[in-house]
C-alpha positions as CSV (number, residue, x, y, z in Angstrom):
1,X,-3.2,16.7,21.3
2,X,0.3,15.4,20.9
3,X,-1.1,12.1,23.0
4,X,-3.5,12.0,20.4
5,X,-1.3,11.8,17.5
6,X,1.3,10.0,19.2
7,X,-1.6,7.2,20.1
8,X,-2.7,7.0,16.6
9,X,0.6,7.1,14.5
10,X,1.3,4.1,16.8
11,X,-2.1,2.6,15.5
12,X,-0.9,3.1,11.7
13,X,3.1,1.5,12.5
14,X,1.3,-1.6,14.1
15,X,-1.1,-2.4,11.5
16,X,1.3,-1.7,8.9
17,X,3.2,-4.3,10.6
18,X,0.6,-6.7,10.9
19,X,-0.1,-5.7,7.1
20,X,3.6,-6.9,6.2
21,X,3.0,-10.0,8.0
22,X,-0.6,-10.4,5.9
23,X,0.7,-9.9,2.5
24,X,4.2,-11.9,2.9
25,X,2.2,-14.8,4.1
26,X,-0.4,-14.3,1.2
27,X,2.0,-14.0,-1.3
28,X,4.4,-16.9,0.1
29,X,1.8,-19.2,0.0
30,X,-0.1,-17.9,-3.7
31,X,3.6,-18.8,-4.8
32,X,4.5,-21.3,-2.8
33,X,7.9,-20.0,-1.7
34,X,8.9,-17.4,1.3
35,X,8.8,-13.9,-0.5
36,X,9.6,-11.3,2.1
37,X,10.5,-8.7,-0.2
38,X,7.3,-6.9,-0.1
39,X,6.3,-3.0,0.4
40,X,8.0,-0.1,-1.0
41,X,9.8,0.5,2.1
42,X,13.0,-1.4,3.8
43,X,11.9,-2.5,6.7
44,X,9.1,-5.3,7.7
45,X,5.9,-2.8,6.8
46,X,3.7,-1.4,4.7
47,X,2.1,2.0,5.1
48,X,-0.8,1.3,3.3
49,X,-2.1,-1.1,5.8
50,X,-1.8,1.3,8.4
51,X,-3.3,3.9,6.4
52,X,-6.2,2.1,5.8
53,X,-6.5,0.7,9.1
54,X,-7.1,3.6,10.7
55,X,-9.1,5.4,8.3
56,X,-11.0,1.8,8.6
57,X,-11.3,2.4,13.1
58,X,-11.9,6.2,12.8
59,X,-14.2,6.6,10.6
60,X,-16.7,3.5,10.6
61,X,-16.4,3.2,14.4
62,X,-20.0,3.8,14.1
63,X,-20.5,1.0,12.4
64,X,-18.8,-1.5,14.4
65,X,-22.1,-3.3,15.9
66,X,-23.4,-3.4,11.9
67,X,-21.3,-6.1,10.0
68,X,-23.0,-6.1,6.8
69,X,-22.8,-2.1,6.1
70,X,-19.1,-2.5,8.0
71,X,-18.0,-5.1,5.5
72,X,-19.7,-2.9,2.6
73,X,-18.1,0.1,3.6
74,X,-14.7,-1.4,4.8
75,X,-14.9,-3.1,1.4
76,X,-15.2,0.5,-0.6
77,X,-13.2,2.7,1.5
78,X,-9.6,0.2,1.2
79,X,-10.1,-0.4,-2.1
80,X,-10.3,3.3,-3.0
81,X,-7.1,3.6,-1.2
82,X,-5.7,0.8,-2.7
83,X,-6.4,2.2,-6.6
84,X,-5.4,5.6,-5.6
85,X,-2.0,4.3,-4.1
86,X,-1.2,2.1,-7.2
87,X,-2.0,5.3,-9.3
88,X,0.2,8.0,-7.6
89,X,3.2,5.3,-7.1
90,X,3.2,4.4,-10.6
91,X,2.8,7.9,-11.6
92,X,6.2,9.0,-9.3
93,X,8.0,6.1,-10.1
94,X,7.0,4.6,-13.4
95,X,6.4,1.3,-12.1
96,X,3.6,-1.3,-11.3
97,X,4.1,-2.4,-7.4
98,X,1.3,-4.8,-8.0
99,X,-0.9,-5.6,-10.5
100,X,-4.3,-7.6,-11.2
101,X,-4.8,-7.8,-14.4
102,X,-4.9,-11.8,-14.5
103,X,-7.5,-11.7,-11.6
104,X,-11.2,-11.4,-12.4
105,X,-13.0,-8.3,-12.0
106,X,-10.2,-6.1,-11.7
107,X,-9.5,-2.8,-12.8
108,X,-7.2,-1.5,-14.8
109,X,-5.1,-3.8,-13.0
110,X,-4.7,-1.9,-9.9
111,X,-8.0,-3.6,-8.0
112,X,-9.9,-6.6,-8.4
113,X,-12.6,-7.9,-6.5
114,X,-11.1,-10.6,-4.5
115,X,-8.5,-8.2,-2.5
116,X,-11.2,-5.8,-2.3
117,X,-13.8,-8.7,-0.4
118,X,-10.7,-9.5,1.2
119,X,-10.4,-6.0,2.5
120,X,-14.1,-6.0,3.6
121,X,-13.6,-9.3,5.5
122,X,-10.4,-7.6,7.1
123,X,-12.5,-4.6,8.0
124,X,-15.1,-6.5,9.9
125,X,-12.0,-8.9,11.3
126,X,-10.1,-6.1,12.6
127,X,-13.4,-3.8,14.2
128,X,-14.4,-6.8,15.9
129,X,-12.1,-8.8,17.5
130,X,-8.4,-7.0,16.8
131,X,-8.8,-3.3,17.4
132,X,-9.9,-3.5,20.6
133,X,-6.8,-6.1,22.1
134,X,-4.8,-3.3,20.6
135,X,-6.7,-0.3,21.6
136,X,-6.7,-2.3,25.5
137,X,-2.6,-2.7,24.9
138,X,-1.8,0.6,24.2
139,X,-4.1,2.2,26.9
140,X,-2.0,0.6,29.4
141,X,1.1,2.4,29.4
142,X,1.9,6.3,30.9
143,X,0.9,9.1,28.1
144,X,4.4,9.6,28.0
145,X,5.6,6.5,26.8
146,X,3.4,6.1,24.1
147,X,4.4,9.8,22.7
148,X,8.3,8.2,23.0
149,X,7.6,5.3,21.3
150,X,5.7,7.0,18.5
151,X,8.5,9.3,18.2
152,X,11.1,6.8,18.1
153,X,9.0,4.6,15.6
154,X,8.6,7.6,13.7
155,X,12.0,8.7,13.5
156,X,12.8,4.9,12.0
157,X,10.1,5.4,9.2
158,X,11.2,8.5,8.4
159,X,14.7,7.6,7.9
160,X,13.5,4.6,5.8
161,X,11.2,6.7,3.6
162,X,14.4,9.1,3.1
163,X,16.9,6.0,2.2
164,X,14.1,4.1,0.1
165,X,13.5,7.7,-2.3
166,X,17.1,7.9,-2.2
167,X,17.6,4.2,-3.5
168,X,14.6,4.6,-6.1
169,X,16.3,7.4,-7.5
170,X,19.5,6.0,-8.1
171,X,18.8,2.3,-8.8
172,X,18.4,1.0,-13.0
173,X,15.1,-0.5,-13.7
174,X,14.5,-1.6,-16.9
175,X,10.8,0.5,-16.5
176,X,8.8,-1.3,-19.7
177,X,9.5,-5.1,-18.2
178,X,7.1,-3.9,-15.5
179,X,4.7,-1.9,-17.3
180,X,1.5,-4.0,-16.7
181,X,3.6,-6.3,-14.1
182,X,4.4,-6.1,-9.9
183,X,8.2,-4.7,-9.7
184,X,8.1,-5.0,-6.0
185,X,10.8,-8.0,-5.6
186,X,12.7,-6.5,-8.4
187,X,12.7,-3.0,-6.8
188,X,13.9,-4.3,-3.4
189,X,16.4,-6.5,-4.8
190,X,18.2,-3.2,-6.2
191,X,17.7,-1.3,-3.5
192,X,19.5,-4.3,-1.5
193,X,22.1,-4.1,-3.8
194,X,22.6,-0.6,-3.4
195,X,22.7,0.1,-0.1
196,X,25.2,-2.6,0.2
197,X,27.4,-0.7,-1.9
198,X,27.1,2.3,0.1
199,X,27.2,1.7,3.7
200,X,24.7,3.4,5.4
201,X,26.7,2.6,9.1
202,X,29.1,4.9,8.5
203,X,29.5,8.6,7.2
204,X,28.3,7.4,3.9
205,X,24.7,7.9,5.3
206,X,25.2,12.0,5.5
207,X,26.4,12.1,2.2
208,X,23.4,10.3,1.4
209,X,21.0,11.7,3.5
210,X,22.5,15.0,2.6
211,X,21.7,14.2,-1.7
212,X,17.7,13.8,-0.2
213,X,16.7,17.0,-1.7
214,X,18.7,16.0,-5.1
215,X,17.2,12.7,-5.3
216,X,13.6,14.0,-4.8
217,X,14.3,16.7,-7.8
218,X,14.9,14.3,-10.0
219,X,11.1,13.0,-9.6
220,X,9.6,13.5,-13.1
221,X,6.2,13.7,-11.4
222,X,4.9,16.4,-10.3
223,X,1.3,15.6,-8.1
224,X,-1.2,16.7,-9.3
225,X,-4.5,18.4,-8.4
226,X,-7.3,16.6,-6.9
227,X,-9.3,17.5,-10.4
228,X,-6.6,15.9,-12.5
229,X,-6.4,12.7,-10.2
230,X,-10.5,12.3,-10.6
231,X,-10.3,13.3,-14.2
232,X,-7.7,10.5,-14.8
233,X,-9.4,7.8,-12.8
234,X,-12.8,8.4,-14.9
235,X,-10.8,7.9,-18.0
236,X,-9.3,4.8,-16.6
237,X,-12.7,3.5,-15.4
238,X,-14.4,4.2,-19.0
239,X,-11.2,2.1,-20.4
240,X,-12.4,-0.6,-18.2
241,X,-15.9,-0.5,-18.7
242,X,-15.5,-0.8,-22.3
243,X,-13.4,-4.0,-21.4
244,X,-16.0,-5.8,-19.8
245,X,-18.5,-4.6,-22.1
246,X,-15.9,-6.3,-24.7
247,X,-15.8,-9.2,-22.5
248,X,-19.5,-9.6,-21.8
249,X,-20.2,-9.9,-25.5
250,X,-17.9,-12.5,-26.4
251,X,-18.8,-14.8,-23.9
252,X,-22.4,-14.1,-25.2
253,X,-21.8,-14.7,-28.1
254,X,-19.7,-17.6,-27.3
255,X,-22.9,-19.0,-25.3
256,X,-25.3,-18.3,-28.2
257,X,-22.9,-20.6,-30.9
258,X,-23.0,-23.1,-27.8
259,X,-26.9,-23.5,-27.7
């Protein structure tokens, strides 16, 4: 059981790594300069890569040898994730850590259907041809290893998580610049910023680490029930709809002036 766990929290670091590494390299070359400063967290990774990962290898393993329904499905299951994360962060911390709303077909800002085929290609990618040089990698060393190493990764998440909520909650954001906008490089910048005025290599960190359960009462967000989440994403999706109905019709009636 703990081999188990130990084997798949591994699973979730890597791709999260690999996941940083996807999105910096997207993003530097969409904006043609190196942006590293991606991800909620400190370090080089982002947690919902690896989420999605290995929801991705656990639960359409069965359709590994079927790339269209492994795309389809791949396609649908990481872009749920993907709109659920956006919702919750922006809910906890009042801001946008990405936004679509100049792609096409997005919605509400928090999807849009190039990441999500994107996603779906990854899916098929990943079953195919990455998973197993990983799976092949980590069945190589002793059961006891891989349980260190996942505790020892997971101790350095951990403490990241704790300083990152810690930063959040004690950095100024000007919150209505980044209503509809990505605060990501903004965000990190602060926390930057802060924890080099507080150094975190010496006792600074207990008093820090100490002011955790402070800094995570001061969250104005309280999450909420799985009926309120649903009841909240149907209203968002009926905003949309009516968008692209909006949408439809003038470039109807844009084509019917054309003719």
């Amino acid at each position: 059981m703990l081999y188990t766990i130990s084997y798949i929290f591994l699973l979730f670091f890597i791709y999260s790594i690999i996941g940083y590494i996807f999105e910096v390299t997207l993003v530097t070359i969409c904006e043609k300069k190196f942006t590293p400063s991606r991800g909620f967290l400190i370090g080089p990774y982002i947690p919902i890569y690896g989420v999605g990962v290995v929801l991705i290898t656990t639960l359409l393993n069965k359709y590994k040898n079927d790339i269209l329904v492994l795309f389809v499905m791949s396609t649908v299951l990481c872009t749920i994730l993907e709109y659920l994360t956006s919702l919750i962060m922006e809910k906890v911390f009042k801001l946008r850590w990405w936004d679509y709303s100049r792609m096409s077909f997005n919605l509400n800002g928090r999807v849009c259907l190039l990441n999500s085929l994107i996603f779906g290609v990854g899916g098929v990618v990943i079953m195919k041809l990455l998973h197993p040089l990983i799976e092949k990698v980590l069945d190589y060393p002793a059961n006891w290893v891989i349980i260190l190493l996942a505790i020892i990764f997971g101790i350095i998440i951990l403490t990241d998580f704790i300083i990152s909520v810690i930063a959040m909650f004690n950095i100024k954001i000007e919150i209505k610049k980044f209503t509809k906008k990505d605060a990501t490089e903004v965000v990190k910048q602060e926390i930057k910023e802060f924890l080099e005025k507080h150094s975190f290599l010496n006792d600074q960190i207990d008093r820090l680490l100490s002011s955790f359960p402070t800094a995570i009462s001061r969250i104005e967000f309280n999450l909420p029930d799985y009926k309120d989440l649903i009841k909240h994403i149907k209203k968002e999706i009926r905003e949309a709809k009516k968008e692209l109905k909006k949408k439809k019709k003038e470039l109807t009636d844009k084509l019917t002036k054309h003719n």
